[in-house]
Every structure is written in C-alpha cells, then in structure tokens.
C-alpha positions as CSV (number, residue, x, y, z in Angstrom):
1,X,22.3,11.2,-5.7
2,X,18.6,12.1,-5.6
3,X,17.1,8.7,-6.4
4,X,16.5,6.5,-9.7
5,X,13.5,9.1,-10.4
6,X,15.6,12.3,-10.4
7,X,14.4,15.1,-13.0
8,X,10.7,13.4,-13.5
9,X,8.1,16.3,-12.0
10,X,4.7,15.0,-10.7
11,X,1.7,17.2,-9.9
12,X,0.0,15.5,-7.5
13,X,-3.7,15.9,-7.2
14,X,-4.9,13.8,-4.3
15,X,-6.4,13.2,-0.6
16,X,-6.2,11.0,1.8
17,X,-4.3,7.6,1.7
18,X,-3.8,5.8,-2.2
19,X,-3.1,8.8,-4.4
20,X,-0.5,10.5,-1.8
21,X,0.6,6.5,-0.5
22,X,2.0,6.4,-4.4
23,X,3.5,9.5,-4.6
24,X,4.7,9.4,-1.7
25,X,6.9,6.3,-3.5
26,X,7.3,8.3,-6.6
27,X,8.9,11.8,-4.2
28,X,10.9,8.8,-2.2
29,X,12.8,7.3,-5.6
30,X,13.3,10.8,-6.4
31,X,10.8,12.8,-8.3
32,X,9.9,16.2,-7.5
33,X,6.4,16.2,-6.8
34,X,4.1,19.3,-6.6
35,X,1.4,18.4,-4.3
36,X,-1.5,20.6,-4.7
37,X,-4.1,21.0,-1.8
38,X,-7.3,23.3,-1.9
39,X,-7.0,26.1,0.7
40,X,-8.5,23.8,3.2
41,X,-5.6,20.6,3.0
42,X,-5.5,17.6,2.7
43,X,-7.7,16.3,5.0
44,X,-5.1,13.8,6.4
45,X,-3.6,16.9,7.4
46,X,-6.1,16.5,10.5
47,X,-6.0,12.6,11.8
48,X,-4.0,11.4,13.8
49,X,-2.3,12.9,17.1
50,X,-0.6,16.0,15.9
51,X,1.4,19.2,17.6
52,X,0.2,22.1,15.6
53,X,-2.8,21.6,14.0
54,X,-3.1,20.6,10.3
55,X,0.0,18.4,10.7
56,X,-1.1,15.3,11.7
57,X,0.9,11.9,11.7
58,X,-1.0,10.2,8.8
59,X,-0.1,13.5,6.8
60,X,3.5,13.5,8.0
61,X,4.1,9.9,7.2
62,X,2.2,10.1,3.9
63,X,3.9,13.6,2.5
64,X,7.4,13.6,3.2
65,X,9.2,14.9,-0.5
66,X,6.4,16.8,-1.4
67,X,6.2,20.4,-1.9
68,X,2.4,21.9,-1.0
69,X,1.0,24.8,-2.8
70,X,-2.8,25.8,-1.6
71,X,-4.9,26.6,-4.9
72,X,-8.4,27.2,-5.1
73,X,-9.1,25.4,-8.4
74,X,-12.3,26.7,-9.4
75,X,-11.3,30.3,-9.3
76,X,-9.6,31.4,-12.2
77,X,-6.3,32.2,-11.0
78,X,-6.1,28.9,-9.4
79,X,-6.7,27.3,-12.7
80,X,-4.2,29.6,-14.7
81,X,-2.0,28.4,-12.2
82,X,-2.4,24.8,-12.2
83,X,-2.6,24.9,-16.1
84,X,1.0,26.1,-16.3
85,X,2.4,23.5,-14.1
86,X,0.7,20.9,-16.0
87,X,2.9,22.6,-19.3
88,X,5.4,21.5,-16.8
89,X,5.4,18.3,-15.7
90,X,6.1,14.6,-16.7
91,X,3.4,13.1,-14.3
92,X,-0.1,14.4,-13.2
93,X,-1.6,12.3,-10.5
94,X,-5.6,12.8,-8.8
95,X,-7.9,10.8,-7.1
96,X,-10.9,12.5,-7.6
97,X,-14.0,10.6,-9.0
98,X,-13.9,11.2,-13.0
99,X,-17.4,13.1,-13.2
100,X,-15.7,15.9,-11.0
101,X,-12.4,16.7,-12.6
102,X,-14.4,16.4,-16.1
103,X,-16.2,19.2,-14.5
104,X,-12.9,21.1,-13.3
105,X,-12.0,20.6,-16.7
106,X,-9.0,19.4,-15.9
107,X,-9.5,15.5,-17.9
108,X,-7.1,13.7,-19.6
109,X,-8.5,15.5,-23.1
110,X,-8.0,19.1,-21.7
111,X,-4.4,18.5,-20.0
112,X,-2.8,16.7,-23.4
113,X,-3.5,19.5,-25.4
114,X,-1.2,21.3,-23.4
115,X,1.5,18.4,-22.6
116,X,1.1,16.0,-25.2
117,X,3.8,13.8,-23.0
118,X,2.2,13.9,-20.1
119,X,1.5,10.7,-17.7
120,X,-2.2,11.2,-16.9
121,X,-3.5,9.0,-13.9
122,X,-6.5,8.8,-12.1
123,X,-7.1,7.1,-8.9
124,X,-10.4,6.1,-8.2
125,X,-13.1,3.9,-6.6
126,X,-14.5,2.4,-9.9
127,X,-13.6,2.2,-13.1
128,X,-15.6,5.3,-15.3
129,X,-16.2,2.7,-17.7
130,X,-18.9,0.4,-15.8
131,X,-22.2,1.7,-14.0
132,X,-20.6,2.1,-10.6
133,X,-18.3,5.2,-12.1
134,X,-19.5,7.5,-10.3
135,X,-19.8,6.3,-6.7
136,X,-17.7,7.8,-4.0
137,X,-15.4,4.8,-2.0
138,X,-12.8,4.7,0.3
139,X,-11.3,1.6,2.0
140,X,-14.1,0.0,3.9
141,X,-16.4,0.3,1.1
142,X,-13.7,-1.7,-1.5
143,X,-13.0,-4.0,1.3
144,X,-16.5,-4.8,1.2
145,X,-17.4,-4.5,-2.3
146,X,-13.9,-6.6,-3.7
147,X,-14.7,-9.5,-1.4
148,X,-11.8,-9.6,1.5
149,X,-14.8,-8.4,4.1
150,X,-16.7,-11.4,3.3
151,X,-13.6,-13.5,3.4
152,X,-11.9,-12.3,6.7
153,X,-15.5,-13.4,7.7
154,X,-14.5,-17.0,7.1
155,X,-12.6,-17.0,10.0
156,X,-14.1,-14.5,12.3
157,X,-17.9,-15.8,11.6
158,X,-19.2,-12.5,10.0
159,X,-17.8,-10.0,7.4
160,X,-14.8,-8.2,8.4
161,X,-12.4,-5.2,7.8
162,X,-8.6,-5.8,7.7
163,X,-6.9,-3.7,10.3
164,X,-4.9,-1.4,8.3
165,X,-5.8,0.1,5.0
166,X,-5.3,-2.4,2.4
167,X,-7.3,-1.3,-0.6
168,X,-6.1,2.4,-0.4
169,X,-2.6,1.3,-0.2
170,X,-2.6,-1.9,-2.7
171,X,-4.1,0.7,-5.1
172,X,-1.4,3.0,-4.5
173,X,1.2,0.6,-5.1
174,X,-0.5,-0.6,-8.3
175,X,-0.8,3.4,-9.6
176,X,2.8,3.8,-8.5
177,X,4.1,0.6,-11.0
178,X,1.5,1.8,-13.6
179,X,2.8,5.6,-13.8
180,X,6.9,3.7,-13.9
181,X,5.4,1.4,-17.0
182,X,3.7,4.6,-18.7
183,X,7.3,6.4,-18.1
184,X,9.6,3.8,-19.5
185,X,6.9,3.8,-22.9
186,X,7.1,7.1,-23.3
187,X,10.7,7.2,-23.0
188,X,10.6,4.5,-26.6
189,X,8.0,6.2,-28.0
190,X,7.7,9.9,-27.2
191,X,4.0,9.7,-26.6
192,X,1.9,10.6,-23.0
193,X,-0.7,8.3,-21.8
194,X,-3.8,8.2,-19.5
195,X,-3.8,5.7,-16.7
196,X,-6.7,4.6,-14.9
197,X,-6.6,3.1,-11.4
198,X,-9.6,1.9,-10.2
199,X,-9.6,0.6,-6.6
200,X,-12.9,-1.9,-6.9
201,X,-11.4,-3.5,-9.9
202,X,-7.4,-3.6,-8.8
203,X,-8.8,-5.3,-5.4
204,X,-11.2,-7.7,-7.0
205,X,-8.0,-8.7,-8.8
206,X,-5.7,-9.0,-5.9
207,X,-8.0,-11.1,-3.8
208,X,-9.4,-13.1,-6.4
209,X,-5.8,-14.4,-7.6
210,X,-6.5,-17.4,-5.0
211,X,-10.2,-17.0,-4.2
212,X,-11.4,-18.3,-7.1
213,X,-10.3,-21.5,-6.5
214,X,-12.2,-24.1,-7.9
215,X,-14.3,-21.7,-10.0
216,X,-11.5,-21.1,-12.1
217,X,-12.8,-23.7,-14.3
218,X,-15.7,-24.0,-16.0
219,X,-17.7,-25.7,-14.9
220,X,-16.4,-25.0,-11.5
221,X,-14.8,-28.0,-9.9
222,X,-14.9,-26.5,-6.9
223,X,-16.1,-23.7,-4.3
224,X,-14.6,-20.7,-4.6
225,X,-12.5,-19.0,-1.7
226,X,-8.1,-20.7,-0.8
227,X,-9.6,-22.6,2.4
228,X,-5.5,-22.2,4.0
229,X,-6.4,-19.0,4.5
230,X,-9.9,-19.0,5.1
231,X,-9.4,-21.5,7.9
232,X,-10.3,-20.6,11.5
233,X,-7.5,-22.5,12.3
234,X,-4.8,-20.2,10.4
235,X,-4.0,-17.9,13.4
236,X,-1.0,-16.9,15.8
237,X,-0.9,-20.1,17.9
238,X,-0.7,-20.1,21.6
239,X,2.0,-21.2,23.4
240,X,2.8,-21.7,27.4
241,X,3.7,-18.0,27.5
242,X,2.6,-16.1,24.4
243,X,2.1,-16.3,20.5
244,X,3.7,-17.3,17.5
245,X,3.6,-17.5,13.9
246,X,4.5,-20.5,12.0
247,X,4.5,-21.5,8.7
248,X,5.5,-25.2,7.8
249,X,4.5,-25.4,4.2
250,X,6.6,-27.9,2.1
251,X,7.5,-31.6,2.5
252,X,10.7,-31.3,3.9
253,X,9.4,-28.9,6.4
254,X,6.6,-31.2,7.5
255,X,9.5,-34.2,8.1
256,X,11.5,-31.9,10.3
257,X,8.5,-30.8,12.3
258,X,7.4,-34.3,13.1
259,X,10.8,-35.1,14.5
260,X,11.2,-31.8,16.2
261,X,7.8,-31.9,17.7
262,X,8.0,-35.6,18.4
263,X,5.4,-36.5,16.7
264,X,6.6,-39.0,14.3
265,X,3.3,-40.8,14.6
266,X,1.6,-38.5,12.2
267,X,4.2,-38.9,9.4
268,X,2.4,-42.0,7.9
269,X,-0.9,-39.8,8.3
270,X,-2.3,-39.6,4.7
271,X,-4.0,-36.6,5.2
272,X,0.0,-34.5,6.0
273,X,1.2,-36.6,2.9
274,X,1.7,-33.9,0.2
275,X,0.7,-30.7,-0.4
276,X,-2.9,-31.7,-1.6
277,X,-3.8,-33.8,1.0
278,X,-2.8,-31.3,3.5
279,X,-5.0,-28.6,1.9
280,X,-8.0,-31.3,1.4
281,X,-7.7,-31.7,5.7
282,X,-6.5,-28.2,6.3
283,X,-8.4,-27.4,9.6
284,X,-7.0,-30.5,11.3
285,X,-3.8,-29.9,10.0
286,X,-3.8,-26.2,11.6
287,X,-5.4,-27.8,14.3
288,X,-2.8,-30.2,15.6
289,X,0.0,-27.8,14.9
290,X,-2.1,-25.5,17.4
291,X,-2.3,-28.5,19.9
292,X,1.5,-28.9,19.4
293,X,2.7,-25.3,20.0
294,X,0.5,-25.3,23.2
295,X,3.6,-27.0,24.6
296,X,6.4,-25.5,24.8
297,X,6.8,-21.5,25.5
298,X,7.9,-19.3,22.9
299,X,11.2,-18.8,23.0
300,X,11.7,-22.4,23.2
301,X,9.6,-22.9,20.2
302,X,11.6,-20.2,17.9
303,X,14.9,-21.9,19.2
304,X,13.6,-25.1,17.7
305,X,12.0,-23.9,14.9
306,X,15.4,-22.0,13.4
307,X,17.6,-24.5,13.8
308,X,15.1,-27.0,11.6
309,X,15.1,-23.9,9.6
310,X,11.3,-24.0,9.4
311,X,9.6,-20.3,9.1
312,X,8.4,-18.4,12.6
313,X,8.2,-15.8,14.1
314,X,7.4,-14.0,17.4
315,X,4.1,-12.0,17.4
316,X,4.8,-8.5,17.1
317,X,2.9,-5.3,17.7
318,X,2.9,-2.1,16.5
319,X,4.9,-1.0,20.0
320,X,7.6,-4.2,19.6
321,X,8.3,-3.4,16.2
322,X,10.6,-0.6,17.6
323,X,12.2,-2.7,19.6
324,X,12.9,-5.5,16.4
325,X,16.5,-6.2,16.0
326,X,16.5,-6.2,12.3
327,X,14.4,-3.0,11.6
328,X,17.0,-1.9,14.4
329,X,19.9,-3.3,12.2
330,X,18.8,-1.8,9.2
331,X,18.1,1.3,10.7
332,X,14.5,1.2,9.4
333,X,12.8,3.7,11.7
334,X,14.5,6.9,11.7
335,X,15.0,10.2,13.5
336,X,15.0,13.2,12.1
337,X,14.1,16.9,12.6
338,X,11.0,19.0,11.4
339,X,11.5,22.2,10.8
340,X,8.0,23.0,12.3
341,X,7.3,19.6,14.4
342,X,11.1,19.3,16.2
343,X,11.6,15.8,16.5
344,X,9.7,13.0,14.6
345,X,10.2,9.4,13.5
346,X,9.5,8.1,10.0
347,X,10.5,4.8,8.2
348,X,12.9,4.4,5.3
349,X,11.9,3.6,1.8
350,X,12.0,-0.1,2.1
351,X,13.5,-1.2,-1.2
352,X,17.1,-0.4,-1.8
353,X,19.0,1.0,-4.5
354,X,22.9,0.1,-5.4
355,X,23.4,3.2,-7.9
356,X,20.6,5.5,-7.3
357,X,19.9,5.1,-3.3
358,X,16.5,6.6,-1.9
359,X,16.2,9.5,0.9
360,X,14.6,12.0,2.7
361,X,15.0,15.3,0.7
362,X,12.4,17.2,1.9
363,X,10.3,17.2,5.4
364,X,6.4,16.5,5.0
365,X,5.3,20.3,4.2
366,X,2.8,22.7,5.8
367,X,-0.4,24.0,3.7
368,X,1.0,26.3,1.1
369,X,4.4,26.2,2.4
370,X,5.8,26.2,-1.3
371,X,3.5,28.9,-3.0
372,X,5.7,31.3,-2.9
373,X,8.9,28.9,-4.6
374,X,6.7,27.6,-7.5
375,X,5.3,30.4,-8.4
376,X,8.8,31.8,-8.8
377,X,9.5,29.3,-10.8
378,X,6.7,29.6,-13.2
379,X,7.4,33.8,-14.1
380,X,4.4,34.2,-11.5
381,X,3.9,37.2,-8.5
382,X,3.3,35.5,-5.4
383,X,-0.4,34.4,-4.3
C-alpha cells in the first residue's frame, strides 16, 4: 500500500514552509515527489536545532517522502535536467514570485508545451494578477497584510502575530486541495491546468469568512470583525491551580452549566438567553464564566465539565502534548530511525485511510542525496 496518491510524480519547486507544508501532504498520501533544491538547500535546511549541519528540524519535519536532487537552474545543464523531469511528471509545484520563474523560463506557457497534462501550481504572496504581484512575503507580512495581525490585536491591545505559522501553512493546505481538484479534472478530461495560490488573497479569505460581520451587507448593519473571538475575555480561564479551556456554546450547554456551576440565578438573565443575546453581551458572558472557573481547580473542573458533556480541555503545551493520552493512544508522535540523524521523532499523517493508509516511505533527505537515482532514471550520467 503506498497511499491513495500512489503513481502521481510531483516536482517540487519550493522553500521554506507553504510549498514543502503541501507536498509534504501530497509525498504522505503517496506521491513520489522530486524535490529540487539549488546547490545551496532549502534554507529550512538550516533553522532549527540540528545534528549535522543542513538538516535541521523544520527541514526534517517538513521533507520526509521527498527525494532531493541539487540543480543549479540557470546553468544549462541544470535546465536540460529539470526540463526532462517536467516531460515526466503529473504535478509541478514552486513558490517562487511569478516575475522570477517567467525569467527561469520555466512558466506555465513553457512547461505545457512539453506536458500538456501537467498540474502547474504556483505558490505565492500575491496574486500576479493585481499590483502587489511582485512583492516578496512570507508569514508575518500576510498576517499583517490579510487582517489577523490587526485582529489578534483586539484582544492583546495592539496588532499581533499568531504563534505558529498560519498563513504559510493555510496556504499550503489550500495548494494541496487545489492540486487534488486539478487531478481528479484531468482524470475526466485529459487536459493539465495552471493553479495559482496566492497567500494574501487565500488568507484574506480565511479570516474574512467571520470578520466581516455586519459588513456583509450593504449597507453594513454592522462593524466588521466576530466580537466571540475578538473578545479579551475569550482566553484560557484561571482556575485555583492552573488553566483551562471551555467552550459552552449552545442552549442546552448553557442549562447544564448553570446547574453545574450553581448558578441557576443567571438562567433567567436575558442577556445568556439564546445565542444572539449571548453574542450581543459577549464580554460579560466570558467574563462570568472566567469569575466561575476561578473556583474550583482544574481537575475538578474537567471532572464536572465531562460528565455534563460540555467541551474542555486542559491547557496544553508544546512539552505536554507528548505526554497526551490520546496522541499516546493513537500513536501520533512516532520514532523512527534516520539513516544520517539516528534517532528522531516525527508525527503521523493525521487523516486516516481505510483502503489506501498513509506512511513513512522515505526519511527527510540530505542535499542531493537523490542525484545520482534520478538521473538514472532519466537516461542521464551522473552530475
């Protein structure tokens, strides 16, 4: 079983976190993927704590099923090269800005001459279409640009960046669904197809689903931005010993808490009547579910909470998660052996598969640690 994407062939084109977060997915469910690096890496290859240099843990985490081969692509071996795997492959994947791989030649109008079924995407900050086509981004600067900065700001009291890299791997997750869509046409129809995935736009997108609120309408009946989760008060609340994360959300929740909680006073209060009114007072609604959980310690609290079957949690960190007793269950974080790195851990692919179940096939690879195999493969002499 080599996963639901066995026989597809991806030549993978980018850096950093989005473009190798979604083919990292695509290598997981199956896919051979080609990942080609200039002579230099990727430059994940170098953040993170690491044993040998070059293999660092984002690069380890992020390139697992991948085969590397180092080409310098504006030489014109390194073209040749690349040109005959694209004759290749089912799926071509980069993330550099459009202007530059027009300038490779390597667009979307070069490659179909030569694979007329070939999956073209690129992974970008902006769409080419619109004046900002051209500007570099990572994550910070689409946080920022997209809106969630300025909303995370809501609650903190000044624009903010989410810890962890949302807009590099949302993106990646929204190439990764494109590319499958792009496959299953092409399977109808015969016929290849560029993709473009923008990160400014696919972010504006994601956060704006509830953010613009009341100006949905026109005219706007309303501010923009959810206020539940722009409140201050939506946080991990306190408790005697610790934190916790509840989420009492529906009316038949609410009833239970007030009972639980003994607080049946506030179950005539208007403003926790329904839904509405809850969201029209949501910061003294957080608020007294904050005073409440102040009283009681947290493993009192979770007791509680489960057997009124209302959602919560325990606070976890990074460290804890290791010790979680479902991802321990489910044997989420695994270890396993690197040929070059001797012992490592890395986490499952999280969705699973009846028929066509994911795995590990390969480890995450060292710079040009495939040259010599793919060129084999291609009628080629060794570079």
């Amino acid at each position: 079983m080599g996963g639901p994407l066995e026989g597809i062939r991806v030549l993978d084109l980018t850096s950093v976190v989005m473009g190798p977060y979604c083919t990292l997915m695509l290598g997981d469910m199956g896919a051979d993927v080609i990942k080609i690096e200039n002579l230099s890496g990727d430059i994940t290859r170098y953040l993170g704590p690491s044993k040998h240099e070059g293999m660092g843990s984002l690069f380890l985490h992020l390139n697992r099923n991948k085969r590397s081969v180092s080409l310098n692509l504006k030489s014109v071996e390194g073209r040749e090269i690349l040109l005959e795997l694209v004759r290749e492959v089912d799926v071509f994947v980069h993330s550099m800005r459009p202007q530059s791989i027009e300038r490779l030649g390597l667009s979307y109008q070069d490659l179909k001459e030569l694979n007329n079924r070939l999956i073209y995407c690129g992974m970008y900050g902006f769409s080419k279409e619109g004046p900002y086509g051209d500007k570099p981004a990572y994550d910070d600067i689409i946080q920022g640009a997209s809106g969630i900065a300025a909303a995370q700001g809501e609650i903190t009291g000044a624009p903010q960046y989410l810890a962890t890299v949302l807009a590099d791997k949302t993106a990646g997750v929204v190439g990764l669904s494109s590319i499958l869509a792009a496959l299953y046409h092409r399977e109808s129809s015969g016929e290849g197809q560029e993709i473009e995935v923008p990160m400014f736009e696919t972010m504006v997108s994601y956060s704006m689903i509830e953010h613009m609120y009341g100006k949905t309408f026109s005219p706007p009946v309303g501010p923009s931005y959810y206020s539940r989760v722009t409140s201050p008060f939506r946080k991990p609340y306190k408790t005697k010993d610790g934190y916790i994360g509840v989420m009492i959300y529906n009316d038949k929740q609410w009833k239970s808490f007030f009972k639980i909680s003994g607080r049946t006073d506030l179950q005539n209060d208007e403003r926790f009547s329904n839904i509405t009114e809850r969201t029209k007072h949501i910061d003294f609604v957080y608020g007294t579910i904050e005073e409440i959980m102040a009283t009681k310690d947290t493993s009192e609290w979770l007791e509680i909470l489960e057997k009124a079957d209302i959602p919560c949690t325990k606070i976890n960190t990074p460290d804890t998660l290791f010790e979680d007793p479902h991802l321990l269950a489910t044997e989420f974080f695994r270890s396993t052996l690197h040929p070059t790195e001797g012992e490592i851990w890395e986490m499952k692919f999280p969705v699973n598969f009846s028929e066509t179940p994911t795995s590990t096939q390969r480890h995450a690879p060292n710079l040009g640690e495939h040259n010599e195999e793919i060129m084999k493969e291609i009628g080629r002499t060794i570079i």
